[in-house]
BATOR-951720 format. One record per residue (C-alpha): residue in three letters; residue number from 1; x, y, z. Coordinates in nm, 2 decimals. Layout:
REM residues N
R residu num      X      Y      Z
R    ALA NUM      X      Y      Z
...
//
This chain:
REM residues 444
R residu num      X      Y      Z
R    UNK   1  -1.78  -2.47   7.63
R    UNK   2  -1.90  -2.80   7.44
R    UNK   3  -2.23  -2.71   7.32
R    UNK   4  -2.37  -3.03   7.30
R    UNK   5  -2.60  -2.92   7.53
R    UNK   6  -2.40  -2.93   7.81
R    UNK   7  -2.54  -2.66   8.02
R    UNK   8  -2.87  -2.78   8.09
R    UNK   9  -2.71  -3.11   8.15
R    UNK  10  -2.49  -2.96   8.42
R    UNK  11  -2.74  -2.79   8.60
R    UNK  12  -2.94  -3.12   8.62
R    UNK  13  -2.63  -3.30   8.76
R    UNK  14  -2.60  -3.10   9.00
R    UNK  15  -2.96  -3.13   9.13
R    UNK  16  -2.90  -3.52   9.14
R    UNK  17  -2.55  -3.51   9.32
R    UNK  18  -2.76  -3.60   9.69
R    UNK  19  -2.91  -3.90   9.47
R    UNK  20  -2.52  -4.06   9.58
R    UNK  21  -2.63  -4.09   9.92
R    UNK  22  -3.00  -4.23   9.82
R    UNK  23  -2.77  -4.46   9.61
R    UNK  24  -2.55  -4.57   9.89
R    UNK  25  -2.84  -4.60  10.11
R    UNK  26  -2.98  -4.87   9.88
R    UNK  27  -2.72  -5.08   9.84
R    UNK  28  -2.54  -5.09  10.18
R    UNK  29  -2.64  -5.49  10.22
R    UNK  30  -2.33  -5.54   9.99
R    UNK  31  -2.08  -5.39  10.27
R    UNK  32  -1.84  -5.54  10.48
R    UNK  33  -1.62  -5.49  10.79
R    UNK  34  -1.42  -5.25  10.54
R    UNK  35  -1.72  -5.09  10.32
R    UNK  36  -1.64  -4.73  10.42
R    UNK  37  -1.39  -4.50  10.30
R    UNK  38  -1.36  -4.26  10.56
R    UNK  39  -0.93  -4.22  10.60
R    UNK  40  -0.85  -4.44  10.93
R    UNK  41  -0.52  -4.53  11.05
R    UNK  42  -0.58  -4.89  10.94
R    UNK  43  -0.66  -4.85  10.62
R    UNK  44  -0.32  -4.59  10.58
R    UNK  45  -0.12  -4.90  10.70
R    UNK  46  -0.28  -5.14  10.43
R    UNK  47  -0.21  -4.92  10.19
R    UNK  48   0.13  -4.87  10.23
R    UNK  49   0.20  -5.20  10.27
R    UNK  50   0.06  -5.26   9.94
R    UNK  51   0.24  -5.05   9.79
R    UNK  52   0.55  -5.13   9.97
R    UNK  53   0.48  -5.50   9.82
R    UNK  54   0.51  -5.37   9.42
R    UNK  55   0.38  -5.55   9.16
R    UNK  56   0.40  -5.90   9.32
R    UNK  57   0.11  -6.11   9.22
R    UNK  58   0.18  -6.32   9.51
R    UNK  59   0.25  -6.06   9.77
R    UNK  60  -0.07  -5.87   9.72
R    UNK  61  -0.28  -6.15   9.72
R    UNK  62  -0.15  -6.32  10.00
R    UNK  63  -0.22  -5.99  10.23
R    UNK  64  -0.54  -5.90  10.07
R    UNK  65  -0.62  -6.23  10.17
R    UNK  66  -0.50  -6.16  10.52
R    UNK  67  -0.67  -5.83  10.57
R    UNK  68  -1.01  -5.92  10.37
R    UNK  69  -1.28  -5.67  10.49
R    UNK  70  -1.09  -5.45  10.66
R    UNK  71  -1.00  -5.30  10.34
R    UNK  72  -1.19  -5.07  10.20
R    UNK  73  -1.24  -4.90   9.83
R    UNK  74  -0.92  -4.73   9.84
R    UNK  75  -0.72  -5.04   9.95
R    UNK  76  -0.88  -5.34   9.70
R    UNK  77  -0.82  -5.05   9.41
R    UNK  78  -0.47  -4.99   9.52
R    UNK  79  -0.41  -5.39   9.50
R    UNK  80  -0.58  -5.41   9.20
R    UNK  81  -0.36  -5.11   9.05
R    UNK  82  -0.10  -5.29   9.14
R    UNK  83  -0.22  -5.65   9.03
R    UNK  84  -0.27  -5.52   8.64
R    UNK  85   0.06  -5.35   8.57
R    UNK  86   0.18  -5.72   8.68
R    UNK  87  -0.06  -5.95   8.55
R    UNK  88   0.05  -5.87   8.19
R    UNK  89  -0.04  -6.21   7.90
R    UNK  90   0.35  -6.23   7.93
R    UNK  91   0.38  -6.21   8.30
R    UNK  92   0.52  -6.50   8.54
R    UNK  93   0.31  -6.66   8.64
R    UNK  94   0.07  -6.62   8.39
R    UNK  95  -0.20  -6.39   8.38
R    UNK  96  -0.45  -6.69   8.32
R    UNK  97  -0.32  -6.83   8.62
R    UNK  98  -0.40  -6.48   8.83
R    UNK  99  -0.79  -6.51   8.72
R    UNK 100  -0.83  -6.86   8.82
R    UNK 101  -0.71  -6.71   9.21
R    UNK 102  -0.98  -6.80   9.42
R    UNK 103  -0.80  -6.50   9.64
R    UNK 104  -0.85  -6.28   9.36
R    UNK 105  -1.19  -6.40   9.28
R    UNK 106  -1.25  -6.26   9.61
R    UNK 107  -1.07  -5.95   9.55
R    UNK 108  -1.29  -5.87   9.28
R    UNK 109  -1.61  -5.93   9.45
R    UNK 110  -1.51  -5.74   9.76
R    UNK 111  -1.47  -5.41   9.50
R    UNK 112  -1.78  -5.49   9.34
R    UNK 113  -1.95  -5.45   9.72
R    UNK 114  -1.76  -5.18   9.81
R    UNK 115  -1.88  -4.96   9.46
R    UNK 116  -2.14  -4.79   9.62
R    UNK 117  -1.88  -4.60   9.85
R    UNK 118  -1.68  -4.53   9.61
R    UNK 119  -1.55  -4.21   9.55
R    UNK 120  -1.41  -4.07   9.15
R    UNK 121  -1.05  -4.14   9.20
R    UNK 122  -1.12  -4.54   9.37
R    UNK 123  -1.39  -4.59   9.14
R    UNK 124  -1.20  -4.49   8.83
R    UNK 125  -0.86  -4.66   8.94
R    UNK 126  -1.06  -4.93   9.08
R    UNK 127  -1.24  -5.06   8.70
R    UNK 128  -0.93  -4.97   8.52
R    UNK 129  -0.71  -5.21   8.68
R    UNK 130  -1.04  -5.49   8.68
R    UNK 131  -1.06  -5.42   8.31
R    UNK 132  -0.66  -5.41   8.28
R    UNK 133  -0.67  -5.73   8.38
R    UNK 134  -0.89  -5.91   8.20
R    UNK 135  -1.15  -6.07   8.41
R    UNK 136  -1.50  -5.99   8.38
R    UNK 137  -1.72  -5.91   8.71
R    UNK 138  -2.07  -5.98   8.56
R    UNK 139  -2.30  -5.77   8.42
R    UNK 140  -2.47  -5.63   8.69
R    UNK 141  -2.13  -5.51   8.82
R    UNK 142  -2.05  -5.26   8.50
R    UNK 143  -2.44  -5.14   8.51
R    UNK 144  -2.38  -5.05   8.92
R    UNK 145  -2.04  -4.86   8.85
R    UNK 146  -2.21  -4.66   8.56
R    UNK 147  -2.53  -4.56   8.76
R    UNK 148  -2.24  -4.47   9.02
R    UNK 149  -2.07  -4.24   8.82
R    UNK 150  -2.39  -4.11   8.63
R    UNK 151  -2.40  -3.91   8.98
R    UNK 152  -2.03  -3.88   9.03
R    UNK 153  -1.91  -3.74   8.70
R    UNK 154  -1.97  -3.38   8.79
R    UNK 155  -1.71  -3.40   9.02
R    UNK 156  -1.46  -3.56   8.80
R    UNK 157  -1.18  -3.28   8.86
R    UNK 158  -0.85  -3.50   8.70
R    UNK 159  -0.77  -3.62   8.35
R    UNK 160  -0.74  -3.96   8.54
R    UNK 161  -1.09  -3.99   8.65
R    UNK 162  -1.20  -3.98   8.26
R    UNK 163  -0.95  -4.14   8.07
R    UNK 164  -0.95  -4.47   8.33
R    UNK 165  -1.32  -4.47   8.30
R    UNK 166  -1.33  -4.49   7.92
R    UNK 167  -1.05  -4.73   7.91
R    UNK 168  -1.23  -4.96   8.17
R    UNK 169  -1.54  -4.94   7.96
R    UNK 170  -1.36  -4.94   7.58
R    UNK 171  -1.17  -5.25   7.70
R    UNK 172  -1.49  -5.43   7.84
R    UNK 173  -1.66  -5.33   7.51
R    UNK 174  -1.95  -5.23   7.77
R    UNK 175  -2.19  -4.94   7.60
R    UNK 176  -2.32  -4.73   7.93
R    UNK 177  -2.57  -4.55   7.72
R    UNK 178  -2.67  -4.21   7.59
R    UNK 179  -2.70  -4.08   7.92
R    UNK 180  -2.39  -4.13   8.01
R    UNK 181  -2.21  -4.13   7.70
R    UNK 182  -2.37  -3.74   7.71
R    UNK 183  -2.27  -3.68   8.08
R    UNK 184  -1.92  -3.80   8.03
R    UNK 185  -1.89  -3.56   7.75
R    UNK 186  -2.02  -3.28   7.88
R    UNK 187  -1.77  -3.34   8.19
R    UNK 188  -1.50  -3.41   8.05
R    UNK 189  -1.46  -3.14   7.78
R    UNK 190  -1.35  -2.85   7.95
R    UNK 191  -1.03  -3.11   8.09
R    UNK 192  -0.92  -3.20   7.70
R    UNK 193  -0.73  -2.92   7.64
R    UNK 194  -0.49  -3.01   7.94
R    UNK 195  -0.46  -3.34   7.84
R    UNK 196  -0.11  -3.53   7.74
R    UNK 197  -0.01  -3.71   7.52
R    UNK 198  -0.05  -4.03   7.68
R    UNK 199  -0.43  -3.93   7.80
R    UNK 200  -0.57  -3.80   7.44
R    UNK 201  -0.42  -4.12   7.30
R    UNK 202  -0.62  -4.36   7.55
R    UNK 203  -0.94  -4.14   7.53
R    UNK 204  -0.94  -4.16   7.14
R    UNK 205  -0.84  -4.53   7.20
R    UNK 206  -1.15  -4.63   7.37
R    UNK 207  -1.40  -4.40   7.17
R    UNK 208  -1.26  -4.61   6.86
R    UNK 209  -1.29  -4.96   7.08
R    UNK 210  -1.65  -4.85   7.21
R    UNK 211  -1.83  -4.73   6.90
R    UNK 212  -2.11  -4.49   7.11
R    UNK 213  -2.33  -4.27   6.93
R    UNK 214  -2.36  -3.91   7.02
R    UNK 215  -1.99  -3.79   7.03
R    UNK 216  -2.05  -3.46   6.86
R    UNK 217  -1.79  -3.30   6.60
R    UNK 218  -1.70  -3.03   6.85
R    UNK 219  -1.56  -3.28   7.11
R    UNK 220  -1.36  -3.47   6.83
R    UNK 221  -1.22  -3.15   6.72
R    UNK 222  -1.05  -3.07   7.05
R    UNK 223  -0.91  -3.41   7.08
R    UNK 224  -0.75  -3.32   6.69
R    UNK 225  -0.66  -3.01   6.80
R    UNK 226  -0.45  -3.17   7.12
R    UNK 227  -0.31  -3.43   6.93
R    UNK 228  -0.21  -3.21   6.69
R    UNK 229  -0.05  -2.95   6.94
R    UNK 230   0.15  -3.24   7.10
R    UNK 231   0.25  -3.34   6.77
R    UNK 232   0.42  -3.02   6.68
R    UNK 233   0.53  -3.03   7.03
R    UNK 234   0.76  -3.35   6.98
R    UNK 235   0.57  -3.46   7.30
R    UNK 236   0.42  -3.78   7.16
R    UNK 237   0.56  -4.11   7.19
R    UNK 238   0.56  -4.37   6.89
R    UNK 239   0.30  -4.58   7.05
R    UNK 240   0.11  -4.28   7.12
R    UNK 241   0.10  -4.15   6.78
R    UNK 242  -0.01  -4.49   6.63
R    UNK 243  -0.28  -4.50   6.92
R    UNK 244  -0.45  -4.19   6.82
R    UNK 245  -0.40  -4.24   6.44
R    UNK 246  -0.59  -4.51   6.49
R    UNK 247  -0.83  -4.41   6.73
R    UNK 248  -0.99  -4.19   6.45
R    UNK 249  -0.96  -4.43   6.22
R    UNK 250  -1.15  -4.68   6.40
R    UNK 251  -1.40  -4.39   6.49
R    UNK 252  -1.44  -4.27   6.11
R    UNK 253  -1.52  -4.63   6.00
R    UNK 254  -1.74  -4.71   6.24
R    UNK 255  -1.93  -4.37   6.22
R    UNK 256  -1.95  -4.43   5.84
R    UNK 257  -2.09  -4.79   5.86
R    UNK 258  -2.32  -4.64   6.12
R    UNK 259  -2.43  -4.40   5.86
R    UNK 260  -2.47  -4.61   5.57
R    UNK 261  -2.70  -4.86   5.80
R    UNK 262  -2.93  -4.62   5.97
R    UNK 263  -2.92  -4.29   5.80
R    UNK 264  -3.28  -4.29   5.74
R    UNK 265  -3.35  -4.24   6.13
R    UNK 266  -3.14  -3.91   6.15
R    UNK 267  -3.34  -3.65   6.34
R    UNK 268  -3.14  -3.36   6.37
R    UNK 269  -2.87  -3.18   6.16
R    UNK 270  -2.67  -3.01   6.44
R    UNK 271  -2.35  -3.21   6.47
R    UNK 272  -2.25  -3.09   6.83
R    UNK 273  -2.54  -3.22   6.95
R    UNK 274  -2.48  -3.58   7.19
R    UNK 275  -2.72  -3.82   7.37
R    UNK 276  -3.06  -3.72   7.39
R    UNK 277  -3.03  -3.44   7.18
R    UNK 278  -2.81  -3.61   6.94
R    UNK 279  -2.89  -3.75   6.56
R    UNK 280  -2.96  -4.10   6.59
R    UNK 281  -2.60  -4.15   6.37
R    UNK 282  -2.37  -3.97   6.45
R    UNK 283  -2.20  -3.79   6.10
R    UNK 284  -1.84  -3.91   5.99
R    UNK 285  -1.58  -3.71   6.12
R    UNK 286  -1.23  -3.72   5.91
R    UNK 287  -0.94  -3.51   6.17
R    UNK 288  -0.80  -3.32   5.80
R    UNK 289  -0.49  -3.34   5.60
R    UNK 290  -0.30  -3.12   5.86
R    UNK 291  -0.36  -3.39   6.16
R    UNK 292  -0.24  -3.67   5.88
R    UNK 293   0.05  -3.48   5.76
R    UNK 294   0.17  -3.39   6.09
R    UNK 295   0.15  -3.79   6.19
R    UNK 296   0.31  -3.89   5.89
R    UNK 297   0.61  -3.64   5.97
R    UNK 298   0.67  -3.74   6.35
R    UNK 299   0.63  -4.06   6.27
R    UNK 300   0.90  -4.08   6.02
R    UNK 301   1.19  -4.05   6.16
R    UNK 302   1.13  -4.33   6.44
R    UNK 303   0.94  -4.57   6.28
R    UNK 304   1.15  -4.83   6.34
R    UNK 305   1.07  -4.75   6.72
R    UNK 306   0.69  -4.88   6.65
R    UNK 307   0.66  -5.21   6.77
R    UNK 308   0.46  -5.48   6.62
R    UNK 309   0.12  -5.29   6.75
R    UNK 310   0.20  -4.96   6.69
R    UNK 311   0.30  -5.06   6.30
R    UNK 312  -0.03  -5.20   6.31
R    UNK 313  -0.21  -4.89   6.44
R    UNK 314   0.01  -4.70   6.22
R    UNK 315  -0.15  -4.86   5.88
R    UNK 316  -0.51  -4.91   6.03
R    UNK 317  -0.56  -4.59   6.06
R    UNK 318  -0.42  -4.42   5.76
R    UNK 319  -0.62  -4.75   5.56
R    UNK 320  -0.95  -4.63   5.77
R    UNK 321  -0.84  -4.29   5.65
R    UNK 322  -0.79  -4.32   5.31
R    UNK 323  -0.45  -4.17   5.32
R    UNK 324  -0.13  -4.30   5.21
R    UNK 325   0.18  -4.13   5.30
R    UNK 326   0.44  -4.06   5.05
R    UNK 327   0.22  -4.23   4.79
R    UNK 328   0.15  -3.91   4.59
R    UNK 329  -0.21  -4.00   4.64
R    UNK 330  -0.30  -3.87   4.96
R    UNK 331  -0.67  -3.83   5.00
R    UNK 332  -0.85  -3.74   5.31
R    UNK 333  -1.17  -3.54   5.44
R    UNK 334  -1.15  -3.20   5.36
R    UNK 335  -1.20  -3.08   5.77
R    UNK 336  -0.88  -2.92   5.89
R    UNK 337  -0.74  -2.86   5.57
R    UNK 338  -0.60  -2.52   5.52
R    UNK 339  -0.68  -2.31   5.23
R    UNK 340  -0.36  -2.28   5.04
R    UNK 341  -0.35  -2.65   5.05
R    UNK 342  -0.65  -2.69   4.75
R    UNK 343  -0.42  -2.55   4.54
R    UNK 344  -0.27  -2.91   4.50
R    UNK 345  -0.58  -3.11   4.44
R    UNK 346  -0.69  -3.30   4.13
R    UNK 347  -1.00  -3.46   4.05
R    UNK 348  -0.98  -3.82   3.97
R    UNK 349  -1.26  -4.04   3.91
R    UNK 350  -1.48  -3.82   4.07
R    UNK 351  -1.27  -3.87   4.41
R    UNK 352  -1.07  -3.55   4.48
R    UNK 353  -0.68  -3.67   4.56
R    UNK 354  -0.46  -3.47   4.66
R    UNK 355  -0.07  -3.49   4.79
R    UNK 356   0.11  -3.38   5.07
R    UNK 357   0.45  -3.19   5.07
R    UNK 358   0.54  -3.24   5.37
R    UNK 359   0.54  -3.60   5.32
R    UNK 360   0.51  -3.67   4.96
R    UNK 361   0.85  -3.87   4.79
R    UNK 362   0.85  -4.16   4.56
R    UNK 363   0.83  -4.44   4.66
R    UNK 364   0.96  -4.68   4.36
R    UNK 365   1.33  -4.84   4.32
R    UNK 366   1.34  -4.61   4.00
R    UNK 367   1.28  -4.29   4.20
R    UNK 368   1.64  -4.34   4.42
R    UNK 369   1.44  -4.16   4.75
R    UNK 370   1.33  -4.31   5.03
R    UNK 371   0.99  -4.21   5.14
R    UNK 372   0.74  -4.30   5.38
R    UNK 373   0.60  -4.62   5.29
R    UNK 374   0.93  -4.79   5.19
R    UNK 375   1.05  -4.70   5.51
R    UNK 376   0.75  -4.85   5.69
R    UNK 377   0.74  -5.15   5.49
R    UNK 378   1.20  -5.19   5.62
R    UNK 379   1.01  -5.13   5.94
R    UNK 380   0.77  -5.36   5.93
R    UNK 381   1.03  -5.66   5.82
R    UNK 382   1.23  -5.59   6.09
R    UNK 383   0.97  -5.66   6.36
R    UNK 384   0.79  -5.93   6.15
R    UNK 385   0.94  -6.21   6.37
R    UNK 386   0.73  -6.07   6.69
R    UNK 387   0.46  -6.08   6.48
R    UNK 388   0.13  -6.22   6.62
R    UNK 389  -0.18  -6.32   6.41
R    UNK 390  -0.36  -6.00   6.44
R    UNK 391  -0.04  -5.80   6.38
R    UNK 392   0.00  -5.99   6.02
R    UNK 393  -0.37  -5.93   5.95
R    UNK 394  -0.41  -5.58   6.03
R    UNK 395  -0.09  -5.47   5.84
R    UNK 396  -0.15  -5.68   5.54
R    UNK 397  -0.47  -5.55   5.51
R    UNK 398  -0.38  -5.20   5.59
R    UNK 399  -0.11  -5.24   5.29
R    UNK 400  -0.35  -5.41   5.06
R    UNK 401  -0.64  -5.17   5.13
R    UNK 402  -0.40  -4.84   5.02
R    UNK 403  -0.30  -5.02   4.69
R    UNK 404   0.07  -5.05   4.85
R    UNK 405   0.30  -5.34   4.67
R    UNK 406   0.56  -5.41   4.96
R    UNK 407   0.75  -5.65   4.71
R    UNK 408   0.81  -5.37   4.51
R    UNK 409   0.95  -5.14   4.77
R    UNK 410   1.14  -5.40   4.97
R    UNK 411   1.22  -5.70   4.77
R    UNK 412   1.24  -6.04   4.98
R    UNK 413   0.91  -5.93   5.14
R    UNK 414   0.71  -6.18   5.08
R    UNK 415   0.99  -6.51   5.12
R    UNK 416   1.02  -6.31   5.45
R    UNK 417   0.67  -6.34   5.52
R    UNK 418   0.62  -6.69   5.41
R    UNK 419   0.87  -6.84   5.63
R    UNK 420   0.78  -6.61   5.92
R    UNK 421   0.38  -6.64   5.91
R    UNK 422   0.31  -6.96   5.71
R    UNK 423   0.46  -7.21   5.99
R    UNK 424   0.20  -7.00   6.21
R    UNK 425  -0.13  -7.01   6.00
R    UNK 426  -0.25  -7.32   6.27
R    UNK 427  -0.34  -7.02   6.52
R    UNK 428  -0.50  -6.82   6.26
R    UNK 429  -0.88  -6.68   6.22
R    UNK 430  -1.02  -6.68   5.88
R    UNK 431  -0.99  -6.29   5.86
R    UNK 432  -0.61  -6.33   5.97
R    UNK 433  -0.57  -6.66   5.70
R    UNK 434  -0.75  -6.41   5.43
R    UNK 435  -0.50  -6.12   5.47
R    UNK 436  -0.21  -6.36   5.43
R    UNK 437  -0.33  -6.49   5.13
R    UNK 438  -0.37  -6.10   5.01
R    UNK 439  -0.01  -6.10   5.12
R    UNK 440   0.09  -6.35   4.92
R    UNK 441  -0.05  -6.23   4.66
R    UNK 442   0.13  -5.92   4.65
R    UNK 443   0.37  -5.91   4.37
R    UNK 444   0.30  -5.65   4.14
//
C-alpha cells in the first residue's frame, strides 16, 4: 500500500464522491441536446458509425457535424479517439489544417460542455485524444476536467483511466496541483504492478514532461521495479525502453535542479510522503545500476531498431543519469544496487565510479570489440538523415555530456554530420545551433 498517506486520503475521497452530482448540478448550463450519457439507442448508432468511419479526418467530422448535440460524452470522445491516431504532424491533410476546422473547433467545445457528465473512461479518452492532437481548449477547460476527476479518481478501476490522464496533462504541460498530484497517486498505485510495458513507459513519460512535486520514492520504486520486470521479461519494445530511460532521467534532473533551488524550504524528511504531506522538494531519485544495466542489455541487441526519438531518449537519459554504457565508467546512484556489485567500485575524484559487467567492453579501435556505445554511435549514423533539429541536439549533447568522442569510435562521423545537419541549421534554436557546434567540435 503506497504510504504516502494514502489512507486517510481514501477515506476522504470517498466522503466527496456525491460532490460529482453537486458538481454536475452546477454546471448543467453548458449541456446540450446530447449532454447526458445514459446508453440510448441513438447514441449506440453514432458510435458505431464512428467507428465504422476509421481514422478519416474527413469522415468524422463531416458526421459529427451532422449529428452535433445529439452526441453525447461517449460519442465526441470516440471521434476524438479516432481524430488523434489520424491527425498525426505527418498526416494528409495536415494536422495544422485539422485545428483550423471550424467543425472541429466545435467538436472540442461540445466535449468541453459535456465534462461535467463525464464518466472515468470518456473523460480519460476524451483529454487524451484533445491533448493527442495538439489543440489547446483554454484554461478554464483543463481546471474543469481536473476538479472533475479530483472526485472521479477513486473510481479509476483500469490502467487506461491513469495513464491517459497523465499523458493528457504531461503533454499540455498543465500542473493540476498537490491535491491532485496526491489523489492521482494514491489511486493509482495499487494498478502499477499490473501495468505493461507500453503503460509504465507513458506514465514515467509524463511524470518526466510534468515536473510535479510530491511523487514520493515508494511510487518511483514500483514503476523501477515494473520496468525492470518487463525488461527481464523481453516484453519491452525499443521505443519503450528509450521512453522510460528517459522518463527517469528527465525526473532525476529536474528533481535535482528542484533541490538545488529550494532546499532551504524542505519540511519533512520522509520521502514517501506526497502533496500536502510532502517536503516542499521532492529528494532525487536515481532507479540503480541494476535498472541501467538491464537497459543497456535489452537495448543492445536492437539498437538499430530505435528511431531517431528513441536514440534520442536512449542518450538523454543515460546523460541525465550519469551513466555511460560500455564506457568502463559507469557511475550511477547507489539505490537498487545489489551488494556484490560494490565489490567493483573505485573512488575517483571524490566521485565513486564504478563498471558494469554486464555491459562493460571497450570501446576504442585498439580494443578490436564492439561495445555499447560504438554500436549506438553505427546506430545513430544510420538514422541521421531522419534527423530533425531536436534529434541532433539532444544526441549531441547526450554524447558530449558523457565525454563520448563518436569520431573516434566511428570515423566519418562528423563529415556525416556536416553535410547532414549543416544545410539544416536555418530551422535551428540556439540550444540546437550550440550542440552542433559541440559536435563539430568532437575530434578527439
Amino acid at each position: 500500500m503506497y504510504s504516502g498517506k494514502s489512507t486517510d486520503y481514501q477515506q476522504q475521497q470517498r466522503s466527496q464522491r456525491p460532490q460529482q452530482q453537486q458538481y454536475n448540478q452546477q454546471h448543467n448550463n453548458h449541456g446540450g441536446g446530447g449532454s447526458s450519457n445514459s446508453v440510448s439507442p441513438i447514441h449506440i448508432e453514432i458510435n458505431k458509425e464512428l467507428l465504422r468511419r476509421g481514422e478519416n479526418p474527413e469522415a468524422l467530422l463531416s458526421y459529427a457535424d451532422q449529428m452535433g448535440q445529439n452526441m453525447n460524452g461517449v460519442n465526441v470522445a470516440t471521434c476524438l479517439n479516432r481524430l488523434s491516431k489520424a491527425a498525426t504532424p505527418r498526416s494528409t491533410p495536415p494536422r495544422d489544417v485539422l485545428l483550423r476546422d471550424p467543425r472541429f473547433l466545435c467538436l472540442v467545445t461540445q466535449a468541453h460542455s459535456l465534462l461535467p457528465h463525464c464518466q472515468a473512461a470518456e473523460l480519460s479518452i476524451m483529454l487524451n485524444g484533445i491533448s493527442k492532437i495538439g489543440v489547446d481548449p483554454g484554461p478554464a477547460f483543463w481546471t474543469d476536467s481536473r476538479d472533475l476527476s479530483l472526485v472521479l479518481l477513486p473510481s479509476f478501476n483500469h490502467n487506461a483511466h491513469f495513464v491517459q490522464f497523465l499523458n493528457a496533462y504531461g503533454r499540455q504541460k498543465f500542473n493540476p496541483g498537490k491535491e491532485w498530484v496526491a489523489a492521482f497517486l494514491s489511486a493509482s498505485y495499487p494498478f502499477l504492478p499490473s501495468c505493461n510495458a507500453r503503460e509504465l513507459a507513458s506514465l514515467l513519460n509524463s511524470l518526466g514532461n510534468l515536473r510535479v512535486g510530491g511523487v514520493g520514492r515508494e511510487y518511483l520504486e514500483s514503476l523501477r521495479n515494473g520496468v525492470l520486470k518487463r525488461l527481464e521479461r523481453g516484453e519491452m519494445q525499443p521505443r519503450e525502453i528509450a521512453t522510460c530511460l528517459n522518463g527517469f532521467g528527465k525526473r532525476a534532473a529536474w528533481s535535482e535542479s528542484s533541490s538545488c533551488s529550494s532546499s532551504s524550504s524542505s519540511s519533512s524528511s520522509d520521502p514517501t510522503l506526497t502533496g500536502t504531506a510532502a517536503t516542499a522538494v521532492d529528494q532525487p531519485f536515481h532507479p540503480g545500476l541494476p535498472l541501467l544495466d538491464a537497459i543497456a542489455a535489452a537495448s543492445l541487441p536492437v539498437l538499430d531498431y530505435f528511431d531517431p526519438q528513441g536514440l534520442a531518449g536512449l542518450i538523454n537519459g543515460f546523460s541525465h543519469l550519469n551513466y555511460c554504457p560500455g564506457c568502463g565508467r559507469e557511475e550511477g546512484g547507489r539505490e537498487g544496487r545489489h551488494a556484490d556489485e560494490a565489490a567493483g567500485e573505485e573512488e575517483e575524484g571524490g566521485v565513486h565510479r564504478f563498471s558494469s559487467p554486464s555491459t562493460t567492453t571497450t570501446t576504442t579501435k585498439e580494443g578490436g570489440k564492439e561495445g555499447w556505445m560504438v554500436k549506438y554511435v553505427q546506430a545513430v549514423r544510420r538514422a541521421m538523415p531522419r534527423f530533425n533539429s531536436q534529434d541532433y541536439g539532444i544526441i549531441l549533447n547526450g554524447l558530449a555530456s558523457l565525454g563520448v568522442v563518436p569520431e573516434e569510435l566511428s570515423p566519418g562521423f562528423l563529415d556525416q554530420l556536416s553535410d547532414l545537419a549543416a544545410p539544416k541549421l536555418g530551422g535551428f534554436n540556439d540550444q540546437e545551433v550550440g550542440a552542433w557546434v559541440v559536435g563539430e567540435g568532437m575530434e578527439g
